[in-house]
N, C-alpha and C positions, 0 to 999 in steps of 0.2 A: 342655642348660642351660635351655630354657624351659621343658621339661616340667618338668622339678626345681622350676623358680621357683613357676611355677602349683601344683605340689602341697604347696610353701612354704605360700604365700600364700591358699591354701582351707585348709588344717591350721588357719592363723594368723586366718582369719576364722571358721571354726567352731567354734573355742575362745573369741574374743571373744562373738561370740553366745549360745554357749551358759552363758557368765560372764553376761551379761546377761539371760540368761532368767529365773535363780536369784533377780536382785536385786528387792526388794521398793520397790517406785512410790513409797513413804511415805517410804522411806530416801534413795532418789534423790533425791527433790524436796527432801527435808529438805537432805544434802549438798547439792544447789545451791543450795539459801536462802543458806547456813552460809558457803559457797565467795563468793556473792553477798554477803553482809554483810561479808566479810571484804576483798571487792576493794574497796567503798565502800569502806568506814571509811580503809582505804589510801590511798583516790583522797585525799580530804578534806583525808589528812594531808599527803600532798603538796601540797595549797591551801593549806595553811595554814603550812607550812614556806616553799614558795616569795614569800609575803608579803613587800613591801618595808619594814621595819619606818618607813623614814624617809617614808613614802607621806602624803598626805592623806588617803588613802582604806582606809588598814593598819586602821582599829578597824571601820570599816562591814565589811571586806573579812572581816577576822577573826568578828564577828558574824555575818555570813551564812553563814561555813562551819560556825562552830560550833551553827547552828539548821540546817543541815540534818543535820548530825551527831548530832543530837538526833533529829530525824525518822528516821533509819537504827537510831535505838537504839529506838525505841519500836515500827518494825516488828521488830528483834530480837525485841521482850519477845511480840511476837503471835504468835510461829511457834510450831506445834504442834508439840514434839519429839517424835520415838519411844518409844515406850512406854518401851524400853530405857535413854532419858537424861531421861523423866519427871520425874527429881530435879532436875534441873539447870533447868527453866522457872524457877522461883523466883529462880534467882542470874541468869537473863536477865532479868527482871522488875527487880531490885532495881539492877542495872547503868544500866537504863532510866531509873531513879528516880533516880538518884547524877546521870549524864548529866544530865535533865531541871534537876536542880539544879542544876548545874554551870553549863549554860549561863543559867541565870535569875540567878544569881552573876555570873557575867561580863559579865554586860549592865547589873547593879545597879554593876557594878566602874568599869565606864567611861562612864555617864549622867553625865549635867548638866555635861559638860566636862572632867571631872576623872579621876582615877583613882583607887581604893581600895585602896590593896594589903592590906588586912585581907579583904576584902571578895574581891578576887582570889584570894587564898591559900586561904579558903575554896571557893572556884570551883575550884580546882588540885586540893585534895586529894579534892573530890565527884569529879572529872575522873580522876583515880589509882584513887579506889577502883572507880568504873565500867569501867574499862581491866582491874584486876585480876579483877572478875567474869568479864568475855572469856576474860583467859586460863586461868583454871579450867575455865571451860566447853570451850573448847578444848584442854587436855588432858586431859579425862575422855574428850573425844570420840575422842581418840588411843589411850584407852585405858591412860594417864599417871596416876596421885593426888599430886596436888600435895603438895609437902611445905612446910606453912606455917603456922606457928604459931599466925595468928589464924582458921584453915579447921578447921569442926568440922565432920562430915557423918553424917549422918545417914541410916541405911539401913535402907528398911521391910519387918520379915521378915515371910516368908509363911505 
């Protein structure tokens, strides 16, 4: 039984290694940015669901998650993708952009005491359309083509 296990278990690590040797440094780093960007953004939104809405402190609390959420989107838009998803920096760029507005919106939303809900809604829908860039980029990277009416793509022949 031990010999067996052991000649398991070298089969089972010379195969993982040998899958690791093939893969390209660019691709790895890139997947654990991706993987990285994806467990923020997650963290965030658990900060910002678990929020007491009845709090004193729910619009500060809320504003500081949604600027650092902002900060997580704008190293999105810096990551240098694969040559292979090269099309897709633009729609991480523009997600960043939507973001960036979104939370300048939200903080115009709720200054000077008050709340805007003109003004929020705006902030909502920069917020949706930043979200929806994510998840395009994430399923191209699945290797998925979104199927979406207002998604036109554009692909440069060689």
């Amino acid at each position: 039984m031990g010999k067996k296990f052991r000649a398991i278990f070298a089969a089972l690590l010379s195969a993982l290694m040998l899958a690791a040797c093939g893969e390209d440094p660019a691709l790895t780093q890139f997947r654990k940015s991706m993987d990285d960007f994806c467990t923020r953004i997650s963290e965030i939104d658990n900060s910002i669901n678990s929020i007491d809405a009845q709090s004193d402190n729910a619009k500060s609390e809320l504003l500081a998650n949604l600027d650092d959420l902002d900060l997580v989107f704008q190293n999105f838009a810096k990551l240098d993708f694969p040559e292979e998803f090269d099309y897709l920096e633009n729609l991480a760029k523009e997600s960043s952009e939507y973001m960036t507005e979104a939370v300048k919106s939200y903080h115009e939303a709720y200054s000077n005491d008050s709340y805007n809900e003109y003004i929020a809604e705006y902030a909502r829908q920069n917020y949706s359309r930043a979200y929806k860039r994510v998840q395009i980029i994430i399923s191209f990277l699945h290797g998925e083509e979104p199927t979406d009416p207002d998604l036109s793509i554009e692909y440069e022949s060689e």
